[in-house]
Every structure is written in C-alpha cells, then in structure tokens.
C-alpha positions as CSV (number, residue, x, y, z in Angstrom):
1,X,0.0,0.0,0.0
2,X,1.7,2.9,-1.1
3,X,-0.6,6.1,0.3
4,X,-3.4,5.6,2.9
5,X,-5.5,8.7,2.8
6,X,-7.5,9.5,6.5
7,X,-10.8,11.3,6.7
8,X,-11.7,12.5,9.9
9,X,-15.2,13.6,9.8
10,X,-17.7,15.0,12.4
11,X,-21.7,15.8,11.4
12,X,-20.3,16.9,7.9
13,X,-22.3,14.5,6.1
14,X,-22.3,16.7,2.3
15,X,-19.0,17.5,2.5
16,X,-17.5,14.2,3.5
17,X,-19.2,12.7,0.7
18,X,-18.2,16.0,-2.0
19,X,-14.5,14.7,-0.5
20,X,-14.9,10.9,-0.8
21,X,-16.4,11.9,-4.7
22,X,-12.9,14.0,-5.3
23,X,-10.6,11.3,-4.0
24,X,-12.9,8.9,-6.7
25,X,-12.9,10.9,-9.2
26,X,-9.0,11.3,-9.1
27,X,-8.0,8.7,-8.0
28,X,-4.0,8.5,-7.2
29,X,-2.4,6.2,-9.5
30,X,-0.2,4.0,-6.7
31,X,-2.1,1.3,-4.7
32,X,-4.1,3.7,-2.0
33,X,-6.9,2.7,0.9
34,X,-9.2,5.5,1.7
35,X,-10.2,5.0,6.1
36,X,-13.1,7.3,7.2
37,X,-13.5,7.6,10.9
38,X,-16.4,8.8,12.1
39,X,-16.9,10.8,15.1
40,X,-20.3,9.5,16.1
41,X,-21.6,12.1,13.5
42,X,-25.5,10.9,14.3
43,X,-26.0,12.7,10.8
44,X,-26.6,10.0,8.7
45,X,-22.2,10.0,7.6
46,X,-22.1,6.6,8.5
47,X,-24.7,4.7,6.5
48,X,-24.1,7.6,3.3
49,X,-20.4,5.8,3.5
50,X,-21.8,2.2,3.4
51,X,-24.0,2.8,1.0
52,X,-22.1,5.4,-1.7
53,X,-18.8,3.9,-0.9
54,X,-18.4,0.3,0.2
55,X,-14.7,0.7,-1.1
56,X,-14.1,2.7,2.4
57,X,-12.7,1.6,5.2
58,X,-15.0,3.1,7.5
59,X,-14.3,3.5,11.5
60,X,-17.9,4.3,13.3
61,X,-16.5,5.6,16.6
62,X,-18.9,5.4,19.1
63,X,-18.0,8.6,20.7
64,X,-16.5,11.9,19.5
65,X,-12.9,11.2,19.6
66,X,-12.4,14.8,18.5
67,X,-9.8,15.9,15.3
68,X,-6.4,14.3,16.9
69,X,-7.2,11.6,18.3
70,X,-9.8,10.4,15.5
71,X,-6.9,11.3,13.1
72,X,-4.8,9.3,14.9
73,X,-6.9,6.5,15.1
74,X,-7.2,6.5,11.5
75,X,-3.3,6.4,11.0
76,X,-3.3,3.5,13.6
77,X,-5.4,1.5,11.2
78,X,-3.5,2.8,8.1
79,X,-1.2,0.6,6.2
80,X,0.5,2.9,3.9
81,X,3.8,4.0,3.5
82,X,2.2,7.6,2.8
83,X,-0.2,9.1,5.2
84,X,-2.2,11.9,3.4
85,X,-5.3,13.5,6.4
86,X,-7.9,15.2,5.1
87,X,-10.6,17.4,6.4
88,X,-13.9,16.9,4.7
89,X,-13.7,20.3,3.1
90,X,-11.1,19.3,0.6
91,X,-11.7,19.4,-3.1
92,X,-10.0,18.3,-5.4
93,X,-9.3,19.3,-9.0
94,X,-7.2,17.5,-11.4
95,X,-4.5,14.5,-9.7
96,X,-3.3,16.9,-7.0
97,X,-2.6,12.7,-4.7
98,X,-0.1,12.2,-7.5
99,X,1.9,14.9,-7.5
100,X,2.1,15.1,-3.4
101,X,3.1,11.4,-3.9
102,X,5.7,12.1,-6.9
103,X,7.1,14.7,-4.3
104,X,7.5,12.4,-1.2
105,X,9.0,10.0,-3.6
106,X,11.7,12.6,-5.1
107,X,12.2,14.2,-1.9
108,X,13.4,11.5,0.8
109,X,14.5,14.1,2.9
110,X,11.0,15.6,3.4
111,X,9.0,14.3,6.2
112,X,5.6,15.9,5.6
113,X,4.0,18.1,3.2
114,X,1.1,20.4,2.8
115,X,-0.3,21.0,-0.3
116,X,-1.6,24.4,-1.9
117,X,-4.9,25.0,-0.1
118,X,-7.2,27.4,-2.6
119,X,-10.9,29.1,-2.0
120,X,-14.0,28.4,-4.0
121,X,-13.1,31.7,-5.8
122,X,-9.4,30.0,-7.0
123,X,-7.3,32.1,-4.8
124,X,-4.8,31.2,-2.5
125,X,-5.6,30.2,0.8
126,X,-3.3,31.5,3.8
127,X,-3.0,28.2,5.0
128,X,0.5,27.5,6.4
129,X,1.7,29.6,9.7
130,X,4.3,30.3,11.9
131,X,4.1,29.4,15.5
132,X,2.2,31.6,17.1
133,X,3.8,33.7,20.2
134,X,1.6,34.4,23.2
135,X,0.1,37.8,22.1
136,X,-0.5,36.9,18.7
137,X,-4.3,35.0,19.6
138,X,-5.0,38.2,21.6
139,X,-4.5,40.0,18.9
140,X,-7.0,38.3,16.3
141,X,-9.7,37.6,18.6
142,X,-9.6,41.6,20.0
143,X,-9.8,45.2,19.1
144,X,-5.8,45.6,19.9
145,X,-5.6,43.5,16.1
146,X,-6.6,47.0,14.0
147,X,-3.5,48.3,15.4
148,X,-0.2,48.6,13.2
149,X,1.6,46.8,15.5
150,X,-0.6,44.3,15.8
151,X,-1.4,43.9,12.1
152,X,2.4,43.8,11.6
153,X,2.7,40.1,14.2
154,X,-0.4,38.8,12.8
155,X,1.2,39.0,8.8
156,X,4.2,37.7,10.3
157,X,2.3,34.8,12.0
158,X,-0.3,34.4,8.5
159,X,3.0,34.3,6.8
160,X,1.8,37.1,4.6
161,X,5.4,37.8,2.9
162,X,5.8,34.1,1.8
163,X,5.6,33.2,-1.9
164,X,2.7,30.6,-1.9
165,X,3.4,30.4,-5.1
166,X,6.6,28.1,-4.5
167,X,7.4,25.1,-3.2
C-alpha cells in the first residue's frame, strides 16, 4: 500500500461525501486505501459511507474522539507508507494525490507536506503559519488586532510575505 488517505469527519455529512467523490474521481495512480473515521456524526455520515462507498474503510467511533485523536486512530489502522489527512472540506481538482506522492517519492529528505490550499473563488488560501507567540491569539480575537503593531505580528504569524506560489 503505497498512500493511505485518513478522513476525519464529524456531522459533515455533504461535505465528507463531495470529499470521498474527489478522491474517486482522481483517483491517485499508486495502490491507495481511503479509512473514514467517524466521530459518532449521528447525521446520517455513516450509513451515506456504506451505502455510496463500500470501497471505504469506514471506522464508526462510538464517541466523538475529536480531530487528533480520530486522526490518529485513523493512522493507527493505516497501512501505507504515505499518510495523506484530510478534512472533509477538501476538493479536489485535477490529480493533485499524484503529484504530493511524486514529491515524497523525489524528496526522501521531506518528512511531511502540505499541499496548496485554494478558495471556491481559486485564490490562495493562507493556510500554512508560523508558530504563534503568546500575544499573537490576543490580537486576532480583539480590538488591539486594527492596530499597526498588531497587524504587523499577525502578517508575520499568517506568513503574509511568503511566496505561496513556490514550493
């Protein structure tokens, strides 16, 4: 098994199916499992999985394990040498598994990746940060964030000045 891919969903019913449609519809072209762990959804996720796609290994939890530790559950049961998590929000376009998988392969000194994240609208999505210090969650969540300074550590922390262009 060369990439197991881990969906980690919680009363998102629509949207983990839209995702488990995507990964379908391109489809990487190495040996892959696709392992759906269910947070005790109560939505109906569980028997749409059964029923659309009987080709997924699905994990009903009986509780709500939360994001980590139903994740990590997931990668537990996973028997690939990849491990590719995805929230049920993800889309995809054209055979964007591939080319994270051709990277990994030509890249053996890379120990994780995260792809190009882009909005409905096809821009870029601010999805890679730096750590953030103390102040910097005080500043987003409060008035003190319309200040200069403060709009100056939160770019820093979005990563504002990186090319997301690159690689």
């Amino acid at each position: 098994m060369k990439i197991s891919i881990i969906i980690n969903n919680y009363k998102t019913k629509g949207l983990l199916k839209q995702c488990l449609k995507g990964v379908y519809m391109y489809p990487p072209s190495v040996e892959f499992e696709v392992i759906v762990v269910d947070n005790n959804s109560g939505d109906g996720s569980v028997e749409m999985v059964r029923e659309k796609f009987p080709q997924v290994r699905l994990i009903a939890s009986k509780e709500n394990l939360g994001h980590h530790k139903g994740n990590n559950l997931g990668i537990k049961k996973s028997s690939g040498k990849y491990i590719l998590i995805l929230n049920t929000d993800i889309a995809f376009l054209d055979n964007d598994i591939d080319k994270m998988y051709e990277f990994m392969e030509d890249h053996n000194e890379a120990a994780l990746i995260g792809p190009q994240l882009k909005n409905p609208d096809g821009s870029i999505q601010m999805s890679c940060m730096r750590f953030p210090n103390a102040i910097v969650p005080i500043y987003r969540r409060t008035f003190l964030g319309k200040f200069s300074f403060a709009k100056k550590e939160i770019s820093n922390y979005l990563m504002e000045a990186f090319d997301h262009h690159t690689t």
